[in-house]
N, C-alpha and C positions, 0 to 999 in steps of 0.2 A: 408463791415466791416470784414467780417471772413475772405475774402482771406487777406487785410492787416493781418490780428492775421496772419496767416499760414507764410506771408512771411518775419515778423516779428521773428517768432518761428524759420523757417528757416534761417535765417539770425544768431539768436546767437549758430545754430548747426555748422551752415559753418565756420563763423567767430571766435567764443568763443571756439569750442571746440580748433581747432588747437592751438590758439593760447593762452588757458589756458595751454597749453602740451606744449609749447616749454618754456612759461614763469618758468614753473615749472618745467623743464628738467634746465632750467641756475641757478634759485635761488637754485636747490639741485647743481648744479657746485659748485655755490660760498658755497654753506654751509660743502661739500665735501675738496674742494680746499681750505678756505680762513684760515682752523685754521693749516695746513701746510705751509701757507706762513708768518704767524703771526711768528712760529717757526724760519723759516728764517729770517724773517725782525728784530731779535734780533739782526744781524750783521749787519744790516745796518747802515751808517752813520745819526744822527741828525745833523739837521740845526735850526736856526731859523725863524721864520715868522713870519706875521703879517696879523690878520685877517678882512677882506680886508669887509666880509659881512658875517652877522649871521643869516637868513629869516627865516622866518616858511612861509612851501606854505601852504593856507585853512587854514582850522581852526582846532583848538585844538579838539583831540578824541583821538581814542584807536590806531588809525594809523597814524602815521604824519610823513610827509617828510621835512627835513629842509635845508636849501639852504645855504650852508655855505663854504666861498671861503676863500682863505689865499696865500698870497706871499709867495716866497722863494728862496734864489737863491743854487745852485749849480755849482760850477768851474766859478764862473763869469757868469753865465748865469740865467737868471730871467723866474719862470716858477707860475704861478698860479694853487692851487690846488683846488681842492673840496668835498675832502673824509674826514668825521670824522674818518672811519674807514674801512676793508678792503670790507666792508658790503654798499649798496648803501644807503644814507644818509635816510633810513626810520626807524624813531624809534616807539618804540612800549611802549604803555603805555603812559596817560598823566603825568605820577612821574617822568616818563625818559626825555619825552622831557623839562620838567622844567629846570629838571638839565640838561639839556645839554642850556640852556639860563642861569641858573645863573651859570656858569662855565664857559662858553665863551660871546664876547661881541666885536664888531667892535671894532679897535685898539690898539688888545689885541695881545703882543707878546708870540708867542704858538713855543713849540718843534713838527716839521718837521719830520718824517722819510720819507728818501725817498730811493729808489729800486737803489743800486749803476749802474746796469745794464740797469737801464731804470730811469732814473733822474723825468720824470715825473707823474711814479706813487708812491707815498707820500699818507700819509693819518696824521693824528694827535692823535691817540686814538690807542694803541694796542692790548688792552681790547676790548672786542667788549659786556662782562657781557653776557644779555638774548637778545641778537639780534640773536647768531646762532643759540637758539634752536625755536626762532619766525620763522627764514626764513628756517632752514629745517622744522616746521611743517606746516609753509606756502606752500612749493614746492611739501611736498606729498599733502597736498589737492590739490591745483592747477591740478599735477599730475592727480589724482584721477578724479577730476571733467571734465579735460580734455579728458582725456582717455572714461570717461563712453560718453561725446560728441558725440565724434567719433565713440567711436560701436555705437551708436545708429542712428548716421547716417550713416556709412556703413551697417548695418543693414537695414537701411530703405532703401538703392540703393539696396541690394542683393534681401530684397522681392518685391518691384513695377518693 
């Protein structure tokens, strides 16, 4: 029973730590990068679309990811989106994800921006409100949590 605990233990040093440090090296990207490109995407062309699927994935809490797709064409060509916002579609807060259900709704025709440089990334929302200051303080804990992982298993290879 205790070496399962040990290789258990080991397992979320090996596993978790790295990969809490990379997850939270991209979520400070996107929290760095996305209100820079919000800036740009004021030039970008609208289209319109039509919201093709509105989902909530699990179930309603303090974190929720929602699954929401939408047509759209540009130049005569038909692309499918998936971004509310420039942010991956997890909203924070049960008030937030409400409204983001009674505000959008399958077969609901929505303004489009999309990337004139790259047609298929589009998002619907330019506001992104309190999602950027969720996912930077999401990215330093992550960070954080990762990083102490890792010393402490490099740590524990330097003394055995």
């Amino acid at each position: 029973m205790e070496k399962i605990f040990i290789i258990c233990l080991g397992s979320i040093f090996y596993i978790g730590g790295p990969l809490l440090l990379i997850m939270g090296i991209y979520y400070l990207y996107l929290a760095i990068r996305n209100p820079v490109l919000v800036e740009e995407s004021k030039n970008w062309p609208a289209t319109e679309g039509k919201l093709t699927l509105v989902h909530m994935i699990g179930k309603k809490g303090w974190i929720n990811n929602v699954d929401i797709r939408y047509e759209y064409s540009v130049g005569g060509e038909k692309f499918t989106g998936k971004n509310l916002t420039l942010f991956p579609n997890t909203i924070f807060g049960k008030e937030n994800v409400e409204k983001v259900f009674e505000d959008y709704h399958e077969g609901q025709y929505v303004t489009v921006y999309t990337n004139p440089k790259r047609p298929k990334q589009s998002f619907i929302e330019r506001e992104f409100g309190v999602q950027r200051n969720y996912f930077l303080g999401w990215s330093i804990l992550n960070i954080l949590i990762g990083a102490f992982l890792m010393t402490v298993l490099i740590t524990g290879f330097l003394s055995s």
